[in-house]
Backbone as a chain_set.jsonl record, in Angstrom:
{"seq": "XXXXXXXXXXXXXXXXXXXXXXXXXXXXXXXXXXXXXXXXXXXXXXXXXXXXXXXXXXXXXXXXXXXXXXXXXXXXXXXXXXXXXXXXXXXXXXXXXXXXXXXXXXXXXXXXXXXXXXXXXXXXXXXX", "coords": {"N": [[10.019, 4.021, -17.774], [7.36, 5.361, -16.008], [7.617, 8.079, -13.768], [5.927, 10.915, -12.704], [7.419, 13.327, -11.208], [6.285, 15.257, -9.155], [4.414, 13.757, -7.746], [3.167, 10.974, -4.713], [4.56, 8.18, -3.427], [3.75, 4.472, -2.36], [4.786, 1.589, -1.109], [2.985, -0.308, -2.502], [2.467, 0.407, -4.745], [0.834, 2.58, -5.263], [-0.261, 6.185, -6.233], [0.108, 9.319, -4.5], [-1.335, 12.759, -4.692], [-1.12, 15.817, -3.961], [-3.975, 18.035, -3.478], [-5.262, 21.107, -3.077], [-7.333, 20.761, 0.047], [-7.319, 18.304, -0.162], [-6.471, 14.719, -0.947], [-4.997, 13.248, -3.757], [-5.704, 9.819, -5.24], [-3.969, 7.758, -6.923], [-3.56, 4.667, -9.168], [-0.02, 3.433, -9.7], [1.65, 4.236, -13.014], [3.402, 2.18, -13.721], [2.505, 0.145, -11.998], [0.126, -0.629, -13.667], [1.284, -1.708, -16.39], [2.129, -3.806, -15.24], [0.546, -5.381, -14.638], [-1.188, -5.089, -17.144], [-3.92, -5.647, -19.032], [-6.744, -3.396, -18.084], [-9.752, -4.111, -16.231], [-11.967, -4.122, -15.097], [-12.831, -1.784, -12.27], [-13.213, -1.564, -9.282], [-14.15, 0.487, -6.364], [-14.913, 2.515, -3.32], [-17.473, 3.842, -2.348], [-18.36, 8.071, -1.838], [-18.206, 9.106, 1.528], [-16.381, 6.985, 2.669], [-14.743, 5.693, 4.999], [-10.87, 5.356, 4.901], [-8.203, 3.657, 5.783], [-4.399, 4.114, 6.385], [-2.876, 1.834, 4.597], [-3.957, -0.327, 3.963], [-6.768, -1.866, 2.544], [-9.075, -0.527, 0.198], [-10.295, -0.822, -2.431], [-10.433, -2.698, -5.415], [-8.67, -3.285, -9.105], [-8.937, -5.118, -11.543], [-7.583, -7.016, -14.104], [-6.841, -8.517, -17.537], [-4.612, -10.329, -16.358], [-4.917, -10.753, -13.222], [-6.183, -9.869, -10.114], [-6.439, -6.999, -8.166], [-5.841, -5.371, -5.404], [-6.304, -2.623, -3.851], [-4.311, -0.149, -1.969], [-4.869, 1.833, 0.88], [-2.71, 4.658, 0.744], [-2.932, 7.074, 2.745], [-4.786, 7.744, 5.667], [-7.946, 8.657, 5.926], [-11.26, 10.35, 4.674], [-13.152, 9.453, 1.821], [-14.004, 11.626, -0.533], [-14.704, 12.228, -3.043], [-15.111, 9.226, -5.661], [-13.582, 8.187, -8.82], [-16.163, 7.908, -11.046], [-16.105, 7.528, -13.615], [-14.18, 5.363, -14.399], [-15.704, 3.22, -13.907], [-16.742, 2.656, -16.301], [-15.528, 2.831, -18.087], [-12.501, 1.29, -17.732], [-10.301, 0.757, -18.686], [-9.007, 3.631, -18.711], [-7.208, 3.548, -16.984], [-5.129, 1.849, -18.274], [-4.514, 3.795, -20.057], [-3.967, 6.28, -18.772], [-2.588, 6.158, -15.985], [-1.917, 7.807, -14.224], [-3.127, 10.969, -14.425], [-6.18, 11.036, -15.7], [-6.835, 8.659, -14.777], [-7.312, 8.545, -11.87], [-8.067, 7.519, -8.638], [-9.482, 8.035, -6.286], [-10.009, 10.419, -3.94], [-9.237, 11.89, -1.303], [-10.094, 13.277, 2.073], [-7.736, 14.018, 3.958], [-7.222, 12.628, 7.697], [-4.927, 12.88, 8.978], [-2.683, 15.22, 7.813], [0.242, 15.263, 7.501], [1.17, 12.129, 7.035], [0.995, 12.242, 4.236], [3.156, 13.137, 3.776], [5.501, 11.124, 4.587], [5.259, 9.256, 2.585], [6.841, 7.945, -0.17], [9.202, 9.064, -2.529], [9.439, 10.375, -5.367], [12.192, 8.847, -6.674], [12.952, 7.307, -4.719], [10.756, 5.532, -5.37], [11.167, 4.658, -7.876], [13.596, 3.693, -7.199], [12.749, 1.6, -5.889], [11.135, 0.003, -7.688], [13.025, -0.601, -9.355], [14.298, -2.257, -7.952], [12.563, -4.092, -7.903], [12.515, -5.531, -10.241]], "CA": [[9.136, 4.017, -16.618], [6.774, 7.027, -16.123], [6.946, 8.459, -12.309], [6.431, 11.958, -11.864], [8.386, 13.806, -9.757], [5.046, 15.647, -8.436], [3.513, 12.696, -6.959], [4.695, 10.395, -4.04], [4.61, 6.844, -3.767], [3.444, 3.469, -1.335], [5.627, 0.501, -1.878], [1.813, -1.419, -2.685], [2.559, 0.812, -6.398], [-0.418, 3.988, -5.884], [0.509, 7.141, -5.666], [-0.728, 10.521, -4.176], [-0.763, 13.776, -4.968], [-2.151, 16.956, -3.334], [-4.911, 19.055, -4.149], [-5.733, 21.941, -1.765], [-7.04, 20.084, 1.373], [-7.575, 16.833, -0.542], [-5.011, 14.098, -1.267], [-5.687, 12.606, -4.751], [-4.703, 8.591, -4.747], [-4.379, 6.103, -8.161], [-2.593, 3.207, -9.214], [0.88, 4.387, -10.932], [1.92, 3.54, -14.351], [4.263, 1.047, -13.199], [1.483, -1.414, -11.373], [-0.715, -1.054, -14.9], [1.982, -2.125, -16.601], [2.563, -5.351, -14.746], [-1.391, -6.022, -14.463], [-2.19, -5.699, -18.234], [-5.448, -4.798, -19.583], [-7.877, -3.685, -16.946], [-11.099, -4.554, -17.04], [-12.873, -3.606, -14.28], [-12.037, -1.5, -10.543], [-13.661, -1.135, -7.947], [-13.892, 1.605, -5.509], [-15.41, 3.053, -2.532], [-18.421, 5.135, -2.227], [-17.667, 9.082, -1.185], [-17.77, 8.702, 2.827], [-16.115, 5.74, 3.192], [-13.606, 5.839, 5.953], [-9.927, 4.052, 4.72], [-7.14, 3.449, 6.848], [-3.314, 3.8, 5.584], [-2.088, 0.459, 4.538], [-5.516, -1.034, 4.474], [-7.379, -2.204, 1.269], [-9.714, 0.544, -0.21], [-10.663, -1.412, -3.225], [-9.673, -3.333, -5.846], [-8.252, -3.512, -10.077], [-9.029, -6.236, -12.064], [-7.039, -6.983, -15.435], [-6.866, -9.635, -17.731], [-4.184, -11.252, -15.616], [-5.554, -11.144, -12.089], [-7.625, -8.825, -9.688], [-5.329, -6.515, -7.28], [-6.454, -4.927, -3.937], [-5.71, -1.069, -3.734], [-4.177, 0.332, -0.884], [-4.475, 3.662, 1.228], [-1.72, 5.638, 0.943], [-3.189, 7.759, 3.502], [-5.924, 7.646, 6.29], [-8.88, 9.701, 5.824], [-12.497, 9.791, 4.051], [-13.29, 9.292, 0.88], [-14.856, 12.522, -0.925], [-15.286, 11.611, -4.465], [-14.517, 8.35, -6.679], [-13.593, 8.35, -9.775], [-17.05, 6.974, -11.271], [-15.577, 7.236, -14.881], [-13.415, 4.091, -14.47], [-16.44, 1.842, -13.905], [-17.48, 2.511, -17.806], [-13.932, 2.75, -19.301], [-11.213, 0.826, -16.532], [-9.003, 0.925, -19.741], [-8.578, 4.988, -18.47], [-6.014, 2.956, -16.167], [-3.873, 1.64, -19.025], [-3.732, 5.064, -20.7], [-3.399, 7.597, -18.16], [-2.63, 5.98, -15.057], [-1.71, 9.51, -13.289], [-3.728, 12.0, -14.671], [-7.466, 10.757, -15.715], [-7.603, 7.619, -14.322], [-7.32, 9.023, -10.648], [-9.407, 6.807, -8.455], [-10.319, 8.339, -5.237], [-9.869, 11.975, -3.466], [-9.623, 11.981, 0.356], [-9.759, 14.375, 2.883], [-6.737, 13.32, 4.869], [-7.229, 12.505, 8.943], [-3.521, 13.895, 9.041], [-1.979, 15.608, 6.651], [1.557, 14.831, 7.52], [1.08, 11.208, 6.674], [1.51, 12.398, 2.926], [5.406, 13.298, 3.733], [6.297, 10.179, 4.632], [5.28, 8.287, 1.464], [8.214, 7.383, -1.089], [9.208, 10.289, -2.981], [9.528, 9.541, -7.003], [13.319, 8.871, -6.29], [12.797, 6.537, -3.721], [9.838, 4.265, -5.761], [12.114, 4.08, -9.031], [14.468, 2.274, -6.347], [11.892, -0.104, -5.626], [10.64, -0.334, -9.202], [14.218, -1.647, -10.172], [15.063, -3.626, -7.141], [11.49, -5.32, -7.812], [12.815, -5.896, -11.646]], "C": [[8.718, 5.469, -16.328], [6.325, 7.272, -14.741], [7.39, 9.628, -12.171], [6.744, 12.423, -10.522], [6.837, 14.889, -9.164], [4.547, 14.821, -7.636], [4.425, 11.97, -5.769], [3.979, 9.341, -3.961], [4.318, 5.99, -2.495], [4.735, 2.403, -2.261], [4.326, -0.775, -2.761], [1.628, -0.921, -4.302], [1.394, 1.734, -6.566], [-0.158, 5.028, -5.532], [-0.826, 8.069, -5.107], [-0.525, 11.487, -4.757], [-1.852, 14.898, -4.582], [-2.649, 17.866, -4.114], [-6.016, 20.029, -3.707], [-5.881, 20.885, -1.178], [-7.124, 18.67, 1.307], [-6.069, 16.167, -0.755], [-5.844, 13.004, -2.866], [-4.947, 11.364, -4.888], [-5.191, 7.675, -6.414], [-3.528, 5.34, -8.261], [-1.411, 4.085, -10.25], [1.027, 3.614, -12.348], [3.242, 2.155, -14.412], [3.537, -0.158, -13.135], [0.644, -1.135, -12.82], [0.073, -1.672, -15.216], [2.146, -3.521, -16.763], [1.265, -5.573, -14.95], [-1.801, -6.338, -16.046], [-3.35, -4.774, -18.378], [-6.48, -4.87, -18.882], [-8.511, -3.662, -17.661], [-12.487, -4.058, -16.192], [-12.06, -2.821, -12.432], [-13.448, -1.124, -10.019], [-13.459, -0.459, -6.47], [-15.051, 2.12, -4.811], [-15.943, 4.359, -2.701], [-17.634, 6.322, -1.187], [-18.283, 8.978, 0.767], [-17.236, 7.71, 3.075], [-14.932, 6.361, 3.992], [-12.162, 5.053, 5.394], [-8.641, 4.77, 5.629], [-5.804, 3.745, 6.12], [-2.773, 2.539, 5.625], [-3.28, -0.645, 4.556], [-6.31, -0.673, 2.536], [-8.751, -1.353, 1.295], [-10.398, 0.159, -1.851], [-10.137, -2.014, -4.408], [-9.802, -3.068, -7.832], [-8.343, -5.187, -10.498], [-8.5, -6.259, -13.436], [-7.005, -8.493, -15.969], [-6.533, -10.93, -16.954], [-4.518, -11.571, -14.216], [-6.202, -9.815, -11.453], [-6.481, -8.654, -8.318], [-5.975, -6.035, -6.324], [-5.854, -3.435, -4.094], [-5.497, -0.848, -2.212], [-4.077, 1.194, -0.399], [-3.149, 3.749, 1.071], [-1.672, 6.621, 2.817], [-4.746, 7.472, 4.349], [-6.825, 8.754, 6.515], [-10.493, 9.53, 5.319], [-12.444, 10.269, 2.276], [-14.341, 10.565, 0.404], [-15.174, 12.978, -1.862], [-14.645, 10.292, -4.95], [-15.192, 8.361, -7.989], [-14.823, 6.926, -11.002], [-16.945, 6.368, -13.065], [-15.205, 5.777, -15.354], [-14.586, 3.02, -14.623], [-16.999, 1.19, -15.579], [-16.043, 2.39, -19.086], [-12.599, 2.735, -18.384], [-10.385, 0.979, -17.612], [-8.385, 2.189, -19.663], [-7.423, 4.437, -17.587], [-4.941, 2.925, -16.894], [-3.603, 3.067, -19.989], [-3.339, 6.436, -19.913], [-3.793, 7.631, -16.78], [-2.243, 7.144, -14.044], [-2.226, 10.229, -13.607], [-5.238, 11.49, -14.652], [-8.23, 9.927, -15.406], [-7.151, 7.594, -12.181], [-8.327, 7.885, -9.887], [-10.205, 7.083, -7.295], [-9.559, 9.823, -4.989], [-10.552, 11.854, -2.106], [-9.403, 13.138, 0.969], [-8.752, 13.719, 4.046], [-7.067, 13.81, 6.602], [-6.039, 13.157, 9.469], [-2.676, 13.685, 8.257], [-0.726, 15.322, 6.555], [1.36, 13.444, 7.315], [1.449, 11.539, 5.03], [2.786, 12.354, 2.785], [6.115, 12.27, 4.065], [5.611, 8.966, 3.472], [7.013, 8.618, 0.722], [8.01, 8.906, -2.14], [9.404, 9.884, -4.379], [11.133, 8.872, -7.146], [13.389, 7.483, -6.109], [11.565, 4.798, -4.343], [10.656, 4.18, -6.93], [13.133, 3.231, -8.196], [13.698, 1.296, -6.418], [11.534, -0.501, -6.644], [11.602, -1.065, -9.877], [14.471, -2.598, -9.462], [13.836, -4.696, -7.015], [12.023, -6.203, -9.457], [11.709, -5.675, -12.837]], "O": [[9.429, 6.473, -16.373], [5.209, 6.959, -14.327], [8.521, 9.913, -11.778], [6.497, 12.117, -9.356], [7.137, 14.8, -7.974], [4.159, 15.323, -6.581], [5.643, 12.066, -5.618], [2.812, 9.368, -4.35], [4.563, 6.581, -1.444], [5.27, 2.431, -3.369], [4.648, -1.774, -3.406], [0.897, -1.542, -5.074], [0.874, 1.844, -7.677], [0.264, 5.093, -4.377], [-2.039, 7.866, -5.149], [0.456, 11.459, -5.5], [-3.061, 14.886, -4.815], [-2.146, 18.416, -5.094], [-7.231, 19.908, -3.858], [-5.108, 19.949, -1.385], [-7.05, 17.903, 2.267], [-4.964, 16.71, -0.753], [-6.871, 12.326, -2.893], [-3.726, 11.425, -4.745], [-6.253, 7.204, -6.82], [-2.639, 5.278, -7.411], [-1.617, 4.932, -11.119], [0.522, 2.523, -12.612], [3.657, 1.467, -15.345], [3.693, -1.176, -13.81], [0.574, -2.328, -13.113], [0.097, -2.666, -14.491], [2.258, -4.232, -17.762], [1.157, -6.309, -15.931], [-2.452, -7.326, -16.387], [-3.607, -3.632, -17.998], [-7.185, -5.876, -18.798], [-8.519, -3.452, -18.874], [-13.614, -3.747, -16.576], [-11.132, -3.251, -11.746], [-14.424, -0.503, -10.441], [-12.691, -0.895, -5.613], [-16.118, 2.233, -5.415], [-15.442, 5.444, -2.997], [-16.831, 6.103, -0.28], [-19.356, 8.392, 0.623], [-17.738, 7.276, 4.112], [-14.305, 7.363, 3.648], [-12.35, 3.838, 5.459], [-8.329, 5.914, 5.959], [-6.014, 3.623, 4.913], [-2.213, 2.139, 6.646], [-3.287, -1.684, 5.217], [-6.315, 0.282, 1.759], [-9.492, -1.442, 2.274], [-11.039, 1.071, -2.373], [-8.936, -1.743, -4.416], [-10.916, -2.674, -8.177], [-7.913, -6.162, -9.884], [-9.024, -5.379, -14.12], [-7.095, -9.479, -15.238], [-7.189, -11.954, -16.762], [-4.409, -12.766, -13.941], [-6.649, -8.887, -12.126], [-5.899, -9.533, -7.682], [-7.138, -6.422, -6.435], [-4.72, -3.362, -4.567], [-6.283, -1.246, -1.352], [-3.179, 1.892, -0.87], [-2.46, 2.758, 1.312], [-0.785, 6.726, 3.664], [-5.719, 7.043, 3.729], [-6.507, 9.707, 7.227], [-10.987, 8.446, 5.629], [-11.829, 11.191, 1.739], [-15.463, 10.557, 0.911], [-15.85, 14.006, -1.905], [-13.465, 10.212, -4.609], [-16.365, 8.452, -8.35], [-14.573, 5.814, -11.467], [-17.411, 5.361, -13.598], [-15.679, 5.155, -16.304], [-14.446, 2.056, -15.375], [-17.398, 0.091, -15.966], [-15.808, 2.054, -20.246], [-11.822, 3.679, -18.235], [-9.391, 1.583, -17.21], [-7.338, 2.312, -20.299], [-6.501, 5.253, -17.581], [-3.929, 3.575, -16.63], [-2.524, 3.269, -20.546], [-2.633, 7.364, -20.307], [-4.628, 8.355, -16.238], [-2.507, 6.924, -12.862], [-1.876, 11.032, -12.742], [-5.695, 11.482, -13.509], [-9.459, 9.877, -15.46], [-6.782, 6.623, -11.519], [-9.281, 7.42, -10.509], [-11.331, 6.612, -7.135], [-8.683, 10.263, -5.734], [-11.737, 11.762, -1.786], [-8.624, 13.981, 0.524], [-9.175, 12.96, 4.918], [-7.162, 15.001, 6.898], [-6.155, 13.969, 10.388], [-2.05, 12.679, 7.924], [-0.377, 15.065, 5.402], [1.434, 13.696, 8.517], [2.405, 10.869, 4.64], [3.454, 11.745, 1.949], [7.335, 12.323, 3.912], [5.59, 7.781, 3.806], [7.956, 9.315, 1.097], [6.992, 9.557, -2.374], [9.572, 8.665, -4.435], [11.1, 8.15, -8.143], [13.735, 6.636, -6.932], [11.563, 3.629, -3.958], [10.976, 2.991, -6.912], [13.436, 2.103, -8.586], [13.946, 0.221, -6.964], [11.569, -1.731, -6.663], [11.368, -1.921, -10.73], [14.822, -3.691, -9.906], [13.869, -5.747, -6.377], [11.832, -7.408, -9.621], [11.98, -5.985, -13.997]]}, "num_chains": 1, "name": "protein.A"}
């Protein structure tokens, strides 16, 4: 199981990870994994407003079609438009190139209380 220790974690399986005043948010290599062979995602144009804990758009893979969830509440100030032409950037490099949005966080301390890489390998085993 591949969760760097750089990044931090939702229990909904997307992580974050900061980047100067931005917070960068994708699905981890864990939730590909279980999903299979995407096929298509969908994601929110740059202003969109998303909430933490609140659906921000959605992964579709062979086996079914997932909902993404903030991590963090803020606006949206690029998505990753790559994915729409090659969602398979999911199954190969779900933390690095297949990134899917970049917010400007509403408040920044909301990042420190996500799951720390530690803390989501717990949940990653006690999910099985």
């Amino acid at each position: 199981m591949n969760i760097p220790e750089n990044l931090r974690y939702t229990k909904e399986h997307e992580w974050a990870r900061k980047e100067g005043n931005l917070i960068v948010v994708g699905i981890t290599d864990h939730a590909q994994h279980k999903l299979g062979d995407i096929v298509f995602v969908e994601l929110p144009a740059a202003g969109t407003q998303i909430k933490a804990g609140t659906t921000f758009g959605t992964v579709e893979s062979v086996k079914a079609v997932s909902d993404l969830f903030a991590p963090i509440t803020g606006e949206v100030v690029e998505s990753n438009g790559e994915l729409a032409n090659a969602p398979e950037t999911v199954n190969k490099d779900a933390h690095g190139a297949a990134w899917m949005v970049k917010v400007k966080p509403a408040n920044p301390a909301e990042y420190d209380k996500l799951l720390s890489a530690l803390d989501y390998k717990k949940l990653c085993e006690a999910e099985g």
